[in-house]
matplotlib code that plots the C-alpha trace (Angstrom):
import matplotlib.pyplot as plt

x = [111.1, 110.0, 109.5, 111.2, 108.6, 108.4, 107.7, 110.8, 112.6, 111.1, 112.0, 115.6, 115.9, 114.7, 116.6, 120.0, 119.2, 118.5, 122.2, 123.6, 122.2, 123.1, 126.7, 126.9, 125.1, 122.8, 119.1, 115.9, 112.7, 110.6, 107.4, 104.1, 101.3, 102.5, 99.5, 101.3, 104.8, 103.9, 103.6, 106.5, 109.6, 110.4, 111.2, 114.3, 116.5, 116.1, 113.0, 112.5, 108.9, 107.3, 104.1, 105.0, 105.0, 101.2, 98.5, 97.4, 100.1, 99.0, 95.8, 94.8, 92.0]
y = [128.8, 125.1, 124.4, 121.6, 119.1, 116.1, 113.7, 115.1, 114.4, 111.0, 110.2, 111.4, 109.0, 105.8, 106.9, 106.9, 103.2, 101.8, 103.3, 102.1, 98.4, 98.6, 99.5, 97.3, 94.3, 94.1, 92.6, 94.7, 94.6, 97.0, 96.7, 99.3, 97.6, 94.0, 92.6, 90.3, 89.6, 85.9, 86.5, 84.6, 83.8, 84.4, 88.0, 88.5, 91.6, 94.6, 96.4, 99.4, 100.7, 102.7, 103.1, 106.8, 108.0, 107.3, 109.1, 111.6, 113.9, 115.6, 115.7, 117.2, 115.9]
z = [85.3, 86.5, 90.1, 91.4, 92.5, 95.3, 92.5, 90.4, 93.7, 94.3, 90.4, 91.1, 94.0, 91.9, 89.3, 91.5, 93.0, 89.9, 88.1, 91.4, 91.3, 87.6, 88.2, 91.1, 89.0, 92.1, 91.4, 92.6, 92.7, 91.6, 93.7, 94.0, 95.9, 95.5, 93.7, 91.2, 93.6, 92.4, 88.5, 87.0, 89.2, 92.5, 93.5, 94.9, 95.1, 97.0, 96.9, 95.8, 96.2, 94.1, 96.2, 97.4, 93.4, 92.8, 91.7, 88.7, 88.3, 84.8, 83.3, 79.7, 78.4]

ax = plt.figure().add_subplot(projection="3d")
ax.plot(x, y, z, "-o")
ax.set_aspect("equal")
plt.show()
């Protein structure tokens, strides 16, 4: 039996706002730290940050 997990939770929530921007044809952005928020055209939609889902989650070597 799996555990349910904060990141499995924090994955459901992203997925929910992006179906509901979809269905909604809303823009977001998708933003983490905000390093390259001036790469290509100007951001504009509402954010949705990703910085809480960071770090190693898995690792096999």
């Amino acid at each position: 039996m799996r555990m349910e997990t904060v990141s499995d939770n924090r994955v459901q929530e992203f997925r929910e706002r992006i179906l509901a921007a979809g269905a909604g044809n809303a823009a977001l952005q998708i933003r983490g730290g905000g390093s390259k928020h001036w790469y290509g055209q100007a951001p504009h939609g509402a954010v949705l940050d990703t910085r809480a889902y960071a770090g190693i989650l898995a690792y096999d070597p």
